[in-house]
C-alpha positions in Angstrom: 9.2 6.3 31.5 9.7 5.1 27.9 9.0 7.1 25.0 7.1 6.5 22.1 10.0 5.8 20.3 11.7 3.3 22.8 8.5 1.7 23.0 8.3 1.1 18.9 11.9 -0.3 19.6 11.1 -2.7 22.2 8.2 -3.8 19.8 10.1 -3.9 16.9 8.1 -1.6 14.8 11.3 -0.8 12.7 11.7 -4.2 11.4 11.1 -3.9 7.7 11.2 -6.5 4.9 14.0 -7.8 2.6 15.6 -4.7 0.3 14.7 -7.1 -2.8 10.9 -6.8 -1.9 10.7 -3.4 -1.2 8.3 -0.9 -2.2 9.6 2.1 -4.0 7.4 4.3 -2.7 8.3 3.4 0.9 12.6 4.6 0.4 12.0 8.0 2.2 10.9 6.2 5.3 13.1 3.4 5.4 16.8 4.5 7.8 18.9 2.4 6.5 19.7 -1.8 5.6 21.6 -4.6 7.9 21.8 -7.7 6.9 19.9 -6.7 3.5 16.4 -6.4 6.1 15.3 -2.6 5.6 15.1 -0.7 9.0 12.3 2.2 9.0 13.0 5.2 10.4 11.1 5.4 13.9 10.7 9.0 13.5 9.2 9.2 10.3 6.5 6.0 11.9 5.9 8.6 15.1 5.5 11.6 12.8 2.9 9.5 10.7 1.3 7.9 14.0 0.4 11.4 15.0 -1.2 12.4 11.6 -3.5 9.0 11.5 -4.2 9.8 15.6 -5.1 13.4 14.9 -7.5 12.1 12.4 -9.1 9.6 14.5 -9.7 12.1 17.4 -11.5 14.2 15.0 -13.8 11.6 13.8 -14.5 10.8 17.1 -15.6 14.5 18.3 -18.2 13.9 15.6 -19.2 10.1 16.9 -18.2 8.6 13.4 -17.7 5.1 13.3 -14.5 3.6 12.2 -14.4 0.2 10.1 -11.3 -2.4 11.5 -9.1 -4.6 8.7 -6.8 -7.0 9.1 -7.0 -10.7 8.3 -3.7 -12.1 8.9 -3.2 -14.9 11.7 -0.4 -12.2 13.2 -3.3 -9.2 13.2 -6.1 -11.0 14.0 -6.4 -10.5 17.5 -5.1 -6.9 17.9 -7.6 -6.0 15.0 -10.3 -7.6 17.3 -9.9 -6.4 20.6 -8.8 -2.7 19.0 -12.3 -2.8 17.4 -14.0 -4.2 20.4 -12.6 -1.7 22.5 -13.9 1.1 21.3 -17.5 -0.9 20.0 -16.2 -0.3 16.2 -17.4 -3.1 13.2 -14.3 -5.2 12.4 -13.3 -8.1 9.8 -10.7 -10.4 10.7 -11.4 -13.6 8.2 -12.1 -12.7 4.8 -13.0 -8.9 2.9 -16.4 -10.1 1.1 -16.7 -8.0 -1.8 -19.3 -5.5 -1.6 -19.1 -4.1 2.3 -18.6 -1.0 0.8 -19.5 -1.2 -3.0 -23.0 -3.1 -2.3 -23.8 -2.7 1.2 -27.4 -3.2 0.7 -26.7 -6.8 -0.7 -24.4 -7.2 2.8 -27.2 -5.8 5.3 -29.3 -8.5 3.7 -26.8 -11.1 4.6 -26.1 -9.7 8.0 -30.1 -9.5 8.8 -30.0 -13.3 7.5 -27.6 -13.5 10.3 -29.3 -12.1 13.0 -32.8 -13.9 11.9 -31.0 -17.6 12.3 -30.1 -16.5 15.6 -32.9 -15.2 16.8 -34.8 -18.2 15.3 -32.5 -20.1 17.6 -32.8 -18.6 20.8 -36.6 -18.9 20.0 -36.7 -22.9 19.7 -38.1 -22.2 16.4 -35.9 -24.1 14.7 -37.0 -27.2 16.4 -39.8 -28.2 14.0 -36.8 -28.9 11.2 -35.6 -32.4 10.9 -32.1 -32.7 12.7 -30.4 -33.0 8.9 -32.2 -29.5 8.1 -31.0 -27.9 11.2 -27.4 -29.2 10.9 -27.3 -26.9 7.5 -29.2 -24.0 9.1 -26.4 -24.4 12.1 -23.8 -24.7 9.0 -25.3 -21.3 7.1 -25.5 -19.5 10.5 -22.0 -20.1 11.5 -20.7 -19.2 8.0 -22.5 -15.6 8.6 -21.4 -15.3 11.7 -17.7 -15.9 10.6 -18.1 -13.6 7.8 -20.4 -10.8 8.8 -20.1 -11.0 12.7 -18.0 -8.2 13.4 -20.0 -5.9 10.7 -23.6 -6.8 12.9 -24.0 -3.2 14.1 -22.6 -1.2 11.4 -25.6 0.2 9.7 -23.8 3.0 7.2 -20.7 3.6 5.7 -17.9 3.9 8.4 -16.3 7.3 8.3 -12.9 5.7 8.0 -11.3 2.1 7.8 -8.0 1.1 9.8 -6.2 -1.4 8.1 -3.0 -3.8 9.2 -1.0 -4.4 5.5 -3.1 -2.8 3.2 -1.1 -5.2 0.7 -2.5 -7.9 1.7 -6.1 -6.3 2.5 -6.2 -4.9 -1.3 -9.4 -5.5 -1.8 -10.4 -3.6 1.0 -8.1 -0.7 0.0 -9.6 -0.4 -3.4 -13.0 -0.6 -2.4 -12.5 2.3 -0.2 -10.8 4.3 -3.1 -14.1 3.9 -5.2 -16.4 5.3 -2.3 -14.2 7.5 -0.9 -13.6 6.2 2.7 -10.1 7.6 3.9 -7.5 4.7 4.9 -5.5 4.5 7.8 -3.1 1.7 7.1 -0.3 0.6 9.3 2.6 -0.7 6.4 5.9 -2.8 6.1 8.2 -2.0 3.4 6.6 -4.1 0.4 3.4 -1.5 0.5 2.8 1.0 -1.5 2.8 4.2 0.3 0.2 6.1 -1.9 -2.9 2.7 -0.9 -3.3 4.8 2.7 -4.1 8.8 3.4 -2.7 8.1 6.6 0.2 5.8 6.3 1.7 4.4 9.1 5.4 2.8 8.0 6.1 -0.3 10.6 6.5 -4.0 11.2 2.9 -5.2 10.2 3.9 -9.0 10.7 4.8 -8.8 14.2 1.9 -8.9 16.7 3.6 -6.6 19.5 4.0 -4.3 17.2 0.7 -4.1 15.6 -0.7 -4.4 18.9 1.3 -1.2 20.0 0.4 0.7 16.7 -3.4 0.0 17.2 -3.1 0.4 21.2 -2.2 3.9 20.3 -4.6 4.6 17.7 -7.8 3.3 19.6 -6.1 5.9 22.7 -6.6 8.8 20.4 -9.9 7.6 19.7 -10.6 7.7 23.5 -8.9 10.8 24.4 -10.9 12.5 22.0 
């Protein structure tokens, strides 16, 4: 049976970036540099990996809810189905400012969400002119696109999960002001110090984020 490690290798979770765009914050974790591509250190990821999985059984002992990130087209789909797996709130297209700084002003959006819907289902939109309900269609799917993976989160998540928290920065820094811990699987260009649970690996390559998340929502499980 393969181990953690060999798995990581398969997956190529040690595949960093170019040694020009490095991070400094990211040398001690990084093994080494072929063909000027930084390779991370597999044993620093699994000793990381089991920090950020400890963490995520705790919060699940106390049925804490856990917020999902990641908006590029390679983490997308992993971010999904890790979130959906385990019933968590999740954004995939864009971090609207104010999930966590103004969540009142969000709820409102989400409950205008969840009202066009509902209308919907009803046939209550039927008495609108077919021009009005083309736009009502328009805001609903713009809602749903935004807000639909946030429908059922009611309160601030007890953590947030994030793929590249470089490129999910406004995410990271939102949870910095309220004080929601970050568990952040990162490539080479991050800064180390954006997570409390960093998890240095290949966050551009979808078996490998999938792997990394695979094993986080199985701590989550195994609680």
């Amino acid at each position: 049976m393969d181990t953690i490690l060999d798995e990581m290798f398969k997956a190529g979770v040690h595949f960093g970036y170019s040694r020009s765009s490095r991070h400094p914050s990211m040398k001690p974790v990084i093994y080494g540099t072929k063909n000027r591509v930084d390779i991370i250190n597999l044993e620093m990821t699994v000793e990381h990996l089991a920090k950020a999985k400890e963490t995520l059984r705790g919060l699940a002992a106390g049925g804490k809810k856990v917020l999902f990130v990641g908006t590029k087209s390679e983490s997308k789909v992993a971010v999904r189905a890790a979130a959906d797996a385990l019933n968590m709130p999740y954004v995939v297209e864009r971090w609207v400012g104010g999930i966590f700084t103004n969540f009142p002003e969000i709820k409102k959006r989400i409950a205008r969400m969840k009202e066009l819907a509902s209308k919907k289902e009803k046939g209550e939109l039927d008495v609108y002119t077919k021009k009005e309900r083309l736009i009502l269609q328009w805001e609903e799917d713009r809602l749903i696109k935004l807000f639909g993976g946030l429908a059922d989160m009611t309160e601030k998540p007890a953590a947030l999960v994030v793929v590249d928290p470089k490129k999910e920065k406004n995410a990271i820094a939102e949870a910095k002001k309220v004080g929601v811990p970050v568990i952040a699987l990162m490539n080479t260009d991050c800064d180390y110090t954006d997570a409390n649970y960093p998890i240095p690996g290949n966050d551009s390559s979808t078996k490998s984020i999938e792997l990394v998340l695979n094993q986080l929502v199985s701590a989550y499980r195994n609680k």
